[in-house]
N, C-alpha and C positions, 0 to 999 in steps of 0.2 A: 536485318529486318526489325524495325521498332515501333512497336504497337503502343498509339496512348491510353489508357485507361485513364476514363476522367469522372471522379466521382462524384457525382452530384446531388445527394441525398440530404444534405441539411434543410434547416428550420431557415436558422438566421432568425432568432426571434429576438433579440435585443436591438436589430434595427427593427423593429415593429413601431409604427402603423406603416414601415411601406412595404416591409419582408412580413409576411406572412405567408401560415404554412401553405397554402394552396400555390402561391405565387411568392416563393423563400429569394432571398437575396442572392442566389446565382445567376438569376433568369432574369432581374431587371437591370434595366439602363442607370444608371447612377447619372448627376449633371458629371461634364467633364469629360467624359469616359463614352468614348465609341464601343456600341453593343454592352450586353450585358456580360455580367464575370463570366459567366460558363464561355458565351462566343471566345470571350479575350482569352481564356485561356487556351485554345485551339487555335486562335488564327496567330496568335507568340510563337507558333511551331514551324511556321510555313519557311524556315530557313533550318530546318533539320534536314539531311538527306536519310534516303532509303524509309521512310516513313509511309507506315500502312494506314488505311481506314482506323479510327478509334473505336472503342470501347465505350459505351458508356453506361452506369449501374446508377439508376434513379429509381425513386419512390413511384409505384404505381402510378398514384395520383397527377403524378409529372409528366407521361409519356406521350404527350401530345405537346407540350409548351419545349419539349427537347425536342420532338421530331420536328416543330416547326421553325426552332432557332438552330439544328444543323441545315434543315432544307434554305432558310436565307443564307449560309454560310455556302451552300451548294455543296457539302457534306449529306449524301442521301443515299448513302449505303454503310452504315454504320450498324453495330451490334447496338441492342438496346436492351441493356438486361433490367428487368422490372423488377424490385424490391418490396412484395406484398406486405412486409418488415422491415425497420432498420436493423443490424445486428453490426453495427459500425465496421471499421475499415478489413481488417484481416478476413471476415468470410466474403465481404464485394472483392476483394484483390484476386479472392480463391477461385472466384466464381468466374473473373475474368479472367484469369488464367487458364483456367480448365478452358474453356472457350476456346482461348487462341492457341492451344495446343492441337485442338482439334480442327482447326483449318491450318496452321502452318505446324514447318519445323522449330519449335522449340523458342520462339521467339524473343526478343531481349521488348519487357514492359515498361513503359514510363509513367508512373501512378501518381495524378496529380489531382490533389481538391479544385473543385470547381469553381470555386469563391476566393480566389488568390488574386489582389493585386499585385502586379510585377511590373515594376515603371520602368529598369534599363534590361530592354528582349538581350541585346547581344550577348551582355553580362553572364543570362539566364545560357543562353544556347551555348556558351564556350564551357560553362558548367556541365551542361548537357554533355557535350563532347569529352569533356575530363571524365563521366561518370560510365562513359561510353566502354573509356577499357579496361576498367574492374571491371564491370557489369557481364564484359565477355571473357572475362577469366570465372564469371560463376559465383565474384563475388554479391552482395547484397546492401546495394549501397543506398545511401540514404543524404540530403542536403542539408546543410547545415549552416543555418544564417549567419553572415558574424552580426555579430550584437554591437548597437552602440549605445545602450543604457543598460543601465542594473533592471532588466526588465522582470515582475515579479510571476507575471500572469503567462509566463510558457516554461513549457520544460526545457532543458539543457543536454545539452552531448558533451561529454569530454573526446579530445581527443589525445589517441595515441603514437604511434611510432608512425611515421611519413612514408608511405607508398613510394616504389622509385616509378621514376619520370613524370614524377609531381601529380602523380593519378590521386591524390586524396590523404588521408589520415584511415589506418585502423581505431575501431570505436575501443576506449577504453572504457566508456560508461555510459548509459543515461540515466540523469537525474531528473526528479522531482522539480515541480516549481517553488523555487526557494525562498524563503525570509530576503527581505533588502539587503542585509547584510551582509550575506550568503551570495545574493545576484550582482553585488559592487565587488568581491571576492571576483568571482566566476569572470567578471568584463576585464579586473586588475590583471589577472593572470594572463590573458590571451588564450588559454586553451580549455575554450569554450565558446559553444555555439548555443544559436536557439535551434531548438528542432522543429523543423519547415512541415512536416509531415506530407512529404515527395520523396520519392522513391524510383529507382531502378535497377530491374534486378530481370535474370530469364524469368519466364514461365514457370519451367523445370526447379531450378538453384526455390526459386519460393516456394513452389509446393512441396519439396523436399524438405523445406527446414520449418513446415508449418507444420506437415507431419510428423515431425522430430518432436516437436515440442506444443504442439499442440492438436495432437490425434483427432480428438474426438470435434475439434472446428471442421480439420480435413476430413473426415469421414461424412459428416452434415452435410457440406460442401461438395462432396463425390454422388454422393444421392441424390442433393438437389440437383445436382448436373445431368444428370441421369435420367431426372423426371422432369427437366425443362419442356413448358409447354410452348412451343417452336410456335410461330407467326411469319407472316411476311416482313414485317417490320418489327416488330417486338417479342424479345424471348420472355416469359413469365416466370422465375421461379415460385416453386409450388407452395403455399403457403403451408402445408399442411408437414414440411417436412423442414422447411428454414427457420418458422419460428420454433422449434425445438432447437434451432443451433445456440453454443453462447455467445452471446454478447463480447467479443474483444475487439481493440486496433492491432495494426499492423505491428506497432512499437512493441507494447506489453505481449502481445503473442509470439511474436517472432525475433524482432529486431533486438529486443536487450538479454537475449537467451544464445542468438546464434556467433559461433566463431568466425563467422563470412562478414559481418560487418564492414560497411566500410561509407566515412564521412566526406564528402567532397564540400570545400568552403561557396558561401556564393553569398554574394555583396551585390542584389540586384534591384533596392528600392520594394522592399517586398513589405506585405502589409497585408493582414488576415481579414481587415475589415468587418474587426469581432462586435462591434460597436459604433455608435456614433463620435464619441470621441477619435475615431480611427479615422473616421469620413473630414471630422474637421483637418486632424492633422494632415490628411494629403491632397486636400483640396488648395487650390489658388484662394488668396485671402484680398480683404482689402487694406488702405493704413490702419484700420483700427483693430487691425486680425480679424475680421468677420468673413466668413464662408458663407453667400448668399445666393440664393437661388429661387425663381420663382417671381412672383408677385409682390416683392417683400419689402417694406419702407423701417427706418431704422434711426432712430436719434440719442447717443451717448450709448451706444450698444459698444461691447468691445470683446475681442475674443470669443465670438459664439457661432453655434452652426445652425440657420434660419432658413430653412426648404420648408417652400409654398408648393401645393400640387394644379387646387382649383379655386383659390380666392386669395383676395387683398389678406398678406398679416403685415398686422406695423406694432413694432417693439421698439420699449423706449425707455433708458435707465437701468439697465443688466449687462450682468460681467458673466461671462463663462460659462454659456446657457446655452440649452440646446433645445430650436421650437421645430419641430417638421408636424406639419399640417398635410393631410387627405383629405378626399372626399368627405369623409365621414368619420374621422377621428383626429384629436389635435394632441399629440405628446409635444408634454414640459418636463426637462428634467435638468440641473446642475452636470454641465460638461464632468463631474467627476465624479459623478453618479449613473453615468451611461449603464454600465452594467447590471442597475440593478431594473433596468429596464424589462427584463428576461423575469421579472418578477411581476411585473405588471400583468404581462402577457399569461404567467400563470393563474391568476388571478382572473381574469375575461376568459378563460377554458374553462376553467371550475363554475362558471358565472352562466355557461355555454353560450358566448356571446359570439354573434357571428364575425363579430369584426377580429376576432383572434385568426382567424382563418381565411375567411373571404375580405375583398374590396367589393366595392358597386361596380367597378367594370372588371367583372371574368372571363375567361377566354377558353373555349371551346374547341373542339377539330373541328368544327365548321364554321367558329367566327368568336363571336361575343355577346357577350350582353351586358349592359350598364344597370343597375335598379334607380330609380330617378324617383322613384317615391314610393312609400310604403307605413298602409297603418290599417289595425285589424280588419280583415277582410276584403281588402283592397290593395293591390299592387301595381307599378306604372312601372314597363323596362322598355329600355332601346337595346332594339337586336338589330345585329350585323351579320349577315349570312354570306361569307366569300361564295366567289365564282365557280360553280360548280360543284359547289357544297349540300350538303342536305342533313335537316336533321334527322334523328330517329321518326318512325312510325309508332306512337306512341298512344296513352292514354291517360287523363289523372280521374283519379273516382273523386277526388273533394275541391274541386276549381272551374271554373268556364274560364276562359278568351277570348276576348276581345283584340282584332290584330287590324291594324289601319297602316296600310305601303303610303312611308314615306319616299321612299327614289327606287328605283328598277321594276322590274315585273317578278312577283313571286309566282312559283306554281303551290297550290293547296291542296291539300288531298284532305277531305273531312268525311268521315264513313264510308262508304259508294262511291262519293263524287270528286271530280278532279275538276277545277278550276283556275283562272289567271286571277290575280291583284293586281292593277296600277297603282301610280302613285295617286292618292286621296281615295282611294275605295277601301272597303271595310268587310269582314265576316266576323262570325261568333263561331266561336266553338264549345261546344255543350261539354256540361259533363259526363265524363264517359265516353264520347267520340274518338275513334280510333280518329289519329289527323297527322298530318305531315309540312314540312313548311321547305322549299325546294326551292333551290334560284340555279336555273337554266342556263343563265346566260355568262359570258366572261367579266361580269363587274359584279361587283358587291352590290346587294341589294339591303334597306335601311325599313324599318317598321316598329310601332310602337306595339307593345303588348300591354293589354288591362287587362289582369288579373283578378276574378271576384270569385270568394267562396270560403269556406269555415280554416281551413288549413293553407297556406301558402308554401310551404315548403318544400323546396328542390327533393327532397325523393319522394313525394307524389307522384310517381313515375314510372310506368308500365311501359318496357321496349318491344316492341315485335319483330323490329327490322330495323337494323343500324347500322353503315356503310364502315362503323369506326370498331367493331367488335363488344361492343356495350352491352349485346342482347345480354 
């Protein structure tokens, strides 16, 4: 029986303006690429046998954009463990573990980040199958890229003495990310990898060696499990007991401590998609190596990566550049400067600028909304309310509404009274009116919202009644 745990807790803030934290780079579509990274890395599976429901340990903030891309997947009975905190990989692995311990026997886990490109599946699953029979001798195996540059920006694994019937390599090391020098060494030799940061290992063999060597994560981890606030669809870890865990990965807690180690090679087109420069290099290009997407006009450009989202860009006279345009923000940066892009982004937090966080079209459990304009004391949004959706019963003390049905019939609920909108009819909603906005029917219904009043801000926000647990 083999459970995925799929972690999906990052930022992705170095592809920012399109990964942002509310909606981070596992959850979108990329050009090229059917479904977003989290989908791809789950439906790459569907040629594994004995394979159970996954696992998935995401940021609170997340657990509606997960539960609506495994429901298109038609994965819709999946654990959803909620991360009131990050405390990176070793206590989500723990937390998953405990989990399927407690629904099966002992289960063998396959821990994979969610934001992994893997361009050849078979490569990947034959991998999967080599890791298959260490993993049920109890070892703690772990994948391990072969390298084909002196690459400076991951860690390394040595490998040791050869597993029989070609199951892998015992881990003789891992290393640091090294000087150039050091990473053209490491490629010369052959015996070394990059470290993939996947994993397969039981249930049991991981928390066994996580307790060995790193007590007091397991003990955090045992409590928080203990004080899980159970839902129908989402389990909560408690926040009041997980942010006292530490902070570690899987590697530094466990994997470069333990004697169970074991590396299995794998050569599958893989690609972290740490940055934009990553997006150029695996993207289809054209004769001039240009990665183009979007709306995009282009003259003496050569070598650059140019994603348009909502308007004309034309570039003209640049080597090695990378322009991605949004709604509402345009990054420029030197294809060899991608990285420092993660700097930028800190810089708009400290700034508390919404665009570090949000885009203008957000998405909701009961739809969306776009901002289409906005300037003190006045705001313009298109909402989207799915089929049979409804939002909260709500209130703001510092705003009125104005709401005109553009397509379907809404139902209203505004203090006392319940009424229908059609399309071209209009109400007000005061401030302070308890009010409700409801679509009945099986189609999406579309409306504009005008916003007027001293504060605009998303937690003006009083729930009384919320279909999605929000009270």
């Amino acid at each position: 029986m083999l459970i995925p745990v799929i972690l999906a807790g990052g930022v992705g803030s170095r592809l920012w303006p399109v990964s942002r934290s509310l909606l981070p780079k596992q959850f979108i579509e990329f050009p090229d690429m059917q479904g977003s990274l989290f989908q791809s890395t789950l439906s790459r599976l569907e040629g594994v046998s004995d394979l159970e429901d996954p696992i998935v340990v995401c940021n609170t903030d997340h657990r509606f954009l997960v539960a609506e891309q495994l429901r298109q997947l038609g994965k819709e009975h999946c654990n959803i463990l909620l991360e009131p905190v990050g405390r990176n990989t070793a206590p989500a692995a723990a937390l998953a573990a405990l989990c399927a311990l407690q629904d099966n026997v002992d289960p063998l886990l396959l821990v994979l980040p969610a934001d992994h490109l893997i361009q050849d599946e078979t490569a990947f699953l034959q991998a999967i199958a080599q890791a298959l029979l260490s993993a049920k001798q109890g070892k703690l195996v772990t994948f391990g890229l072969v390298p084909s540059v002196p690459e400076t920006g991951y860690g390394y694994i040595q490998k040791g003495a050869q597993l029989g019937g070609e199951n892998g390599y015992c881990v003789e090391q891992f290393v640091e990310k090294p000087d150039q020098e050091t990473a053209q060494a490491y490629l010369d030799s052959g015996n070394y990898f990059w470290n993939s940061g996947m994993f397969l290992f039981s249930a049991s063999a991981y928390l066994a060696e996580l307790k060995r060597h790193a007590s007091d994560i397991f003990d955090s981890c045992h409590q928080a499990h203990t004080s899980l606030e159970r839902g129908e669809d989402f389990h909560l870890i408690p926040e009041s007991i997980f942010a006292s865990c530490r902070s570690d990965s899987i590697d530094y807690a466990v994997m470069e401590k333990t004697a169970s180690a074991v590396v299995v090679p794998l050569e599958a087109g893989w690609n972290d998609l740490g940055a934009w420069d990553a997006l150029w290099e695996v993207r289809d290009k054209d004769e001039q190596g240009n990665a183009l997407s979007g709306d995009v006009v282009t003259f003496d450009v050569k070598n650059s990566y140019i994603q348009s989202q909502s308007r004309l860009v034309a570039v003209a006279g640049i080597r090695d550049v990378v322009v991605v345009e949004t709604a509402d923000a345009v990054l420029v940066t030197d294809r060899s400067q991608a990285q420092s892009v993660k700097i930028l982004v800190q810089q708009l937090q400290d700034q508390q600028r919404e665009e570090s966080a949000l885009h203008r079209l957000v998405y909701r459990p009961w739809g969306s909304y776009e901002s289409l304009s906005s300037r003190p004391g006045c705001q313009v949004k298109h909402i989207v309310v799915n089929a049979g959706a409804s939002l909260s019963l709500q209130l703001h003390h510092k705003r009125a509404e104005h709401w005109i049905v553009l397509k379907g019939v809404a139902l209203v609920t505004c203090d006392n009274k319940e009424f229908e909108l059609r399309p071209n009819e209009s109400t007000y909603i005061p401030v302070g009116s308890k009010h409700r906005l409801t679509n009945p029917s099986n189609n999406p219904i579309e409306i504009i919202e005008i916003q007027f009043g001293e504060y605009l801000g998303e937690d003006d926000i009083v729930r009384f009644e919320d279909l999605y647990n929000r009270v």
